[in-house]
Residue frames as a rotation matrix with the C-alpha (Angstrom) as fourth column:
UNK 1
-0.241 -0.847 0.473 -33.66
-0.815 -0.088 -0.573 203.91
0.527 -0.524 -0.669 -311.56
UNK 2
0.004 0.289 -0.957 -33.40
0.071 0.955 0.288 200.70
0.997 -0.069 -0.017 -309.91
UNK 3
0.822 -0.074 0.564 -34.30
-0.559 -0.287 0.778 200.11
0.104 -0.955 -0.278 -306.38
UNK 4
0.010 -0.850 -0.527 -30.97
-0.014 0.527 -0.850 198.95
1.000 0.016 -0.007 -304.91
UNK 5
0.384 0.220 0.897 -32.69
-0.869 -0.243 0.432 198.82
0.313 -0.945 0.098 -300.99
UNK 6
0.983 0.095 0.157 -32.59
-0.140 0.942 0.306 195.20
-0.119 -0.323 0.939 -301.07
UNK 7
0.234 -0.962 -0.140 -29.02
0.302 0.209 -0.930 194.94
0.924 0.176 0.339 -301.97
UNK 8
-0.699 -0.665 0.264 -28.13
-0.146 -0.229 -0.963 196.88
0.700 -0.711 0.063 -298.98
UNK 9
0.771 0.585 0.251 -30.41
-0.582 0.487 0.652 194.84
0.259 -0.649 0.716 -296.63
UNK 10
-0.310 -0.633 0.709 -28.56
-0.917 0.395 -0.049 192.87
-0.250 -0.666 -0.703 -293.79
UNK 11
0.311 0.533 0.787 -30.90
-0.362 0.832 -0.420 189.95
-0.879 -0.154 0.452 -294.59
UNK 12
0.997 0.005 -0.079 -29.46
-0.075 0.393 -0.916 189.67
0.027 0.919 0.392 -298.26
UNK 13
0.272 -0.939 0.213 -26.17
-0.762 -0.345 -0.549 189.72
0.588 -0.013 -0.808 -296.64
UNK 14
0.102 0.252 0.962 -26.88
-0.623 0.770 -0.136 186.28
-0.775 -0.586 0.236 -294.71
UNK 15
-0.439 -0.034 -0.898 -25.59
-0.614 0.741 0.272 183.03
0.656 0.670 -0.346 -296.64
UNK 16
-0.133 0.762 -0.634 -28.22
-0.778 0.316 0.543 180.76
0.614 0.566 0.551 -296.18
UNK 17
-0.217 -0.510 -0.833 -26.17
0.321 0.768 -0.554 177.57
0.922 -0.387 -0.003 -295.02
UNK 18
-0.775 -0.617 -0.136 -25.59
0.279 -0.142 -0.950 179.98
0.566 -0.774 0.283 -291.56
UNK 19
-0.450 0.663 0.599 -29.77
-0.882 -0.226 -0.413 179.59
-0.138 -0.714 0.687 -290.66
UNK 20
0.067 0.482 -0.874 -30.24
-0.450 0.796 0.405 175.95
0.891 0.366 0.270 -291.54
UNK 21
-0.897 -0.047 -0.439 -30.30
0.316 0.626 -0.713 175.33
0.308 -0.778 -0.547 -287.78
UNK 22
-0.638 0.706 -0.308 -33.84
-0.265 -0.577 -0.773 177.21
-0.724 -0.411 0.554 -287.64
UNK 23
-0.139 0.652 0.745 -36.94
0.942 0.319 -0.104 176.57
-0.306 0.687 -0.659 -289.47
UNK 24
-0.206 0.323 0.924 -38.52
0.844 -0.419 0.335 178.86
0.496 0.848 -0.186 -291.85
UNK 25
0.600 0.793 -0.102 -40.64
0.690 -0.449 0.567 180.57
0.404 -0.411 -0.817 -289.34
UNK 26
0.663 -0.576 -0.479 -37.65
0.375 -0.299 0.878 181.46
-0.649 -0.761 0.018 -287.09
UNK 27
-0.165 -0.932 0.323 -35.55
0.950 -0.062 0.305 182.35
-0.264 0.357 0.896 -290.25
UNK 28
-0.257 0.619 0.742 -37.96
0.667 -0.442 0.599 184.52
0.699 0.649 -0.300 -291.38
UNK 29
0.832 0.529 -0.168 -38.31
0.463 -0.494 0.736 186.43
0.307 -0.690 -0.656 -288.17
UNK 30
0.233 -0.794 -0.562 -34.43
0.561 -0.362 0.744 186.72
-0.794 -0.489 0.361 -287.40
UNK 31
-0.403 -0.321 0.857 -34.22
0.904 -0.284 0.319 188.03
0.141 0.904 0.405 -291.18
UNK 32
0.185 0.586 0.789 -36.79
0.609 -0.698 0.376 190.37
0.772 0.411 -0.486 -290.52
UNK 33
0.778 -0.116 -0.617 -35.46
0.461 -0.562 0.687 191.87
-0.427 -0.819 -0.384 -287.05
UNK 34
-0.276 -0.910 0.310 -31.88
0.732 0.009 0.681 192.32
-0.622 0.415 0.664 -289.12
UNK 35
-0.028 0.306 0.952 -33.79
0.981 -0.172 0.085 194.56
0.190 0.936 -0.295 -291.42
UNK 36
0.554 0.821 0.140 -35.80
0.567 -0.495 0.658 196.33
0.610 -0.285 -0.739 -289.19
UNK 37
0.939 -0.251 -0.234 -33.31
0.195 -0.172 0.966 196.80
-0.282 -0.953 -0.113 -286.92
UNK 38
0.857 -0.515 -0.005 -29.89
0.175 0.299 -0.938 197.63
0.485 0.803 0.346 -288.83
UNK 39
0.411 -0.398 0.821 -28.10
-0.409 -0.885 -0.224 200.02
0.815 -0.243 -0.526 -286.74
UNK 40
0.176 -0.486 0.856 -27.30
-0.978 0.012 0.208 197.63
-0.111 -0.874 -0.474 -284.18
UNK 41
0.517 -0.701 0.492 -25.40
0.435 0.710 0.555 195.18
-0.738 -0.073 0.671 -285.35
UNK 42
0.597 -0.517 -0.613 -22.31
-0.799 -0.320 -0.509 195.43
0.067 0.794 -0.605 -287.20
UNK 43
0.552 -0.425 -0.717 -18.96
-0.131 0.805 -0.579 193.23
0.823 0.414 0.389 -287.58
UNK 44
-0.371 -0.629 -0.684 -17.36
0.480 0.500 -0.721 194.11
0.795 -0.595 0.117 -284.59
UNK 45
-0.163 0.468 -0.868 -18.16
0.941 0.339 0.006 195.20
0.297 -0.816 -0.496 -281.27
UNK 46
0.105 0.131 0.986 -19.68
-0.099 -0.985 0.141 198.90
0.990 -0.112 -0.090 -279.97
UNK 47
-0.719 -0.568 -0.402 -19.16
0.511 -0.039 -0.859 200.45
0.472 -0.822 0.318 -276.85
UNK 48
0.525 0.757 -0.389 -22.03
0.672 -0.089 0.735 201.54
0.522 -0.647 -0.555 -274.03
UNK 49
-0.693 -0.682 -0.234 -21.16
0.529 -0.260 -0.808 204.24
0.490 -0.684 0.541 -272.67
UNK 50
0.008 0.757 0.653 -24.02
-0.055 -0.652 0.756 205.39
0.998 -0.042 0.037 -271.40
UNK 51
0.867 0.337 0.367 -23.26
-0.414 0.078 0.907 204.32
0.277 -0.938 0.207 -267.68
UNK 52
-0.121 -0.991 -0.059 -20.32
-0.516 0.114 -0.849 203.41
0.848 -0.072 -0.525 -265.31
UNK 53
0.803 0.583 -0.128 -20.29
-0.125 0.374 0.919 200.75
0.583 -0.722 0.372 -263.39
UNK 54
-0.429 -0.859 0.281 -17.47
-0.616 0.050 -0.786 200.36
0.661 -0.510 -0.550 -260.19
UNK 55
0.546 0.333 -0.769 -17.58
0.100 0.885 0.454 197.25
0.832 -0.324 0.450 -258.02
UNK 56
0.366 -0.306 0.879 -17.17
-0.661 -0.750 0.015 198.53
0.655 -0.587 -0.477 -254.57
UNK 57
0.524 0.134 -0.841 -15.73
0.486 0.764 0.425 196.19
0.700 -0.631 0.335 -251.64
UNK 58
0.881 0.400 0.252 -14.76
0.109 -0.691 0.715 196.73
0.460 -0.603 -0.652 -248.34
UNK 59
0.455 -0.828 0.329 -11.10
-0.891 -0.426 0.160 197.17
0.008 -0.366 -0.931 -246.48
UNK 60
-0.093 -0.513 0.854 -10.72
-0.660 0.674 0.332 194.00
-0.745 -0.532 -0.401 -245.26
UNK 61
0.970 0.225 0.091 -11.30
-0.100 0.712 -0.695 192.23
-0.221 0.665 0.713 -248.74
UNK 62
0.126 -0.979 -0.163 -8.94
-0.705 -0.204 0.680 189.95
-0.698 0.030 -0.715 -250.24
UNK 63
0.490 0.515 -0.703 -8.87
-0.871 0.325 -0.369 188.67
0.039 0.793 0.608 -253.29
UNK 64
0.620 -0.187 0.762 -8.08
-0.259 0.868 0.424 184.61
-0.741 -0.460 0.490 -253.43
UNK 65
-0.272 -0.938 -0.216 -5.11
-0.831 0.116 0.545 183.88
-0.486 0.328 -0.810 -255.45
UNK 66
0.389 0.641 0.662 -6.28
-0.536 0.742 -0.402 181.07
-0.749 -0.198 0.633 -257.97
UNK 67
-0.718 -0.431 0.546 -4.57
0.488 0.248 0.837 179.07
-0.496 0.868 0.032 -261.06
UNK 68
-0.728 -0.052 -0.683 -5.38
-0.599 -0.436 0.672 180.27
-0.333 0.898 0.287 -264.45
UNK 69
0.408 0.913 -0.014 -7.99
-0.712 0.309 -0.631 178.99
-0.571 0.268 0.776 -266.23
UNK 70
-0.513 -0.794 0.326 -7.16
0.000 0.380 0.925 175.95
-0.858 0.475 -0.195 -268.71
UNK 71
0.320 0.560 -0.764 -7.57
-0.791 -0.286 -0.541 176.41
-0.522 0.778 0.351 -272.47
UNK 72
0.502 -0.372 0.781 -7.74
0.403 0.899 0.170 174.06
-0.765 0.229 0.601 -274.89
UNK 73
-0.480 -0.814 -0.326 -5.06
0.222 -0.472 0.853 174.77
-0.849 0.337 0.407 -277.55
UNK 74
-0.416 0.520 0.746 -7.65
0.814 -0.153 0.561 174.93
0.406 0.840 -0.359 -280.66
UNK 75
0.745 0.657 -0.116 -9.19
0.666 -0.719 0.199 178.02
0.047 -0.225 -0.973 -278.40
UNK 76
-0.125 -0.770 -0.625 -5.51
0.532 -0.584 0.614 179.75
-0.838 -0.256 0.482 -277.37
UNK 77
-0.796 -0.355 0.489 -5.22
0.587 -0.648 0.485 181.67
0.145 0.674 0.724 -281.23
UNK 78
-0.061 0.805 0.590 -8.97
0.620 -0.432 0.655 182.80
0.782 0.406 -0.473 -280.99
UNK 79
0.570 0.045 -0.820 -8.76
0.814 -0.169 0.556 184.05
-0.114 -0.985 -0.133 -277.21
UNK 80
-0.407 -0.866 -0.291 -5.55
0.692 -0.501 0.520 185.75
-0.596 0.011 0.803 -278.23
UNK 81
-0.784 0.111 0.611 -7.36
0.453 -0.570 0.685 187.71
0.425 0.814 0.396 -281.34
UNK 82
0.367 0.919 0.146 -10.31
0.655 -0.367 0.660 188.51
0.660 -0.147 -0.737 -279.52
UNK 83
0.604 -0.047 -0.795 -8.31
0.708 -0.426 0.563 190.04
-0.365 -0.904 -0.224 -276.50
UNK 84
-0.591 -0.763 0.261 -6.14
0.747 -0.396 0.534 191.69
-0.304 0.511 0.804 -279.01
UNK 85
-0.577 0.631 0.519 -9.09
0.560 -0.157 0.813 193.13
0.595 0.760 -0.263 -280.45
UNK 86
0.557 0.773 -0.302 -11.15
0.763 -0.334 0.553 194.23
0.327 -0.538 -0.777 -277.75
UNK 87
-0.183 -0.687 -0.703 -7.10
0.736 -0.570 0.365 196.15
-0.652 -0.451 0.610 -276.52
UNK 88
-0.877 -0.463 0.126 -7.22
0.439 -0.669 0.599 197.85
-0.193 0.581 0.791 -279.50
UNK 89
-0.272 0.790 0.549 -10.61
0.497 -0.373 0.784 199.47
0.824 0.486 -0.291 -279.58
UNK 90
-0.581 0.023 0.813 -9.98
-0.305 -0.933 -0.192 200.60
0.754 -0.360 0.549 -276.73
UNK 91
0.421 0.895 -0.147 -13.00
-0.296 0.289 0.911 198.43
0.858 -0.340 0.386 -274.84
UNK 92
0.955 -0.162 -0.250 -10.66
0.297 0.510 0.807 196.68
-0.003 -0.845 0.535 -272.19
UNK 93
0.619 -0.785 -0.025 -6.86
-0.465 -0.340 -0.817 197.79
0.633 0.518 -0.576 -270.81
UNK 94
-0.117 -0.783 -0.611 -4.33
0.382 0.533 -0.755 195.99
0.917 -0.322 0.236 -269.35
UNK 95
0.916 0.185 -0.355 -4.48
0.356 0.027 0.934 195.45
0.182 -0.982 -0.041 -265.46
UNK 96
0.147 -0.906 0.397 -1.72
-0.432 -0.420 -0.798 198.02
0.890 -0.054 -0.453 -263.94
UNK 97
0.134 -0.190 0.973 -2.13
-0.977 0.140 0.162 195.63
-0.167 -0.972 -0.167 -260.04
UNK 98
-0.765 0.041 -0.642 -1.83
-0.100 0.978 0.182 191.95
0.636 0.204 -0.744 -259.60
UNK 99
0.061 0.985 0.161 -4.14
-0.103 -0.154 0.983 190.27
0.993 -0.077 0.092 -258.33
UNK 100
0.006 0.140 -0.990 -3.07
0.944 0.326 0.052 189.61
0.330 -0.935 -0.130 -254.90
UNK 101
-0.882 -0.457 0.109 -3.15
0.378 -0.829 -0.412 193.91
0.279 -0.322 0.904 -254.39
């Protein structure tokens, strides 16, 4: 029976091209954390729940009313898929206040 471990190594799942900004040494070390480590990473994002965090302020705050942020338009489709993405999974949900409440 053949061993078929390596096949289902993260590190043989890495094209090449996408660590030619690292030398050997450093490829060879992120290859080997990917190995070692498998369970945490995947393709898309996981969720922490292990703690809640709440961001407390005091009566008399008010938030400052500010312009929007500008994107450039080559970033607007990816922004849009990522926030689309993160709705569905559940990770982030639509604001039910504006911000001046």
């Amino acid at each position: 029976m053949a061993d078929t471990s390596q096949a289902l190594t993260l590190s043989a799942q890495i094209e090449g091209s996408k660590l030619s900004h690292l030398d050997k040494n450093q490829q060879a070390v992120l290859l080997s954390v990917l190995d070692k480590f498998p369970d945490v990473f995947a393709d898309y994002p996981g969720l922490c729940t292990v703690t809640e965090h709440e961001i407390n302020v005091t009566a008399k705050f008010k938030p400052r009313m500010t312009k929007a942020y500008r994107v450039p338009e080559t970033l607007k489709v990816e922004i849009e898929k990522q926030v689309d993405e993160l709705l569905k999974l559940g990770f982030i949900v639509p604001s039910k206040k504006s911000c001046g409440q």
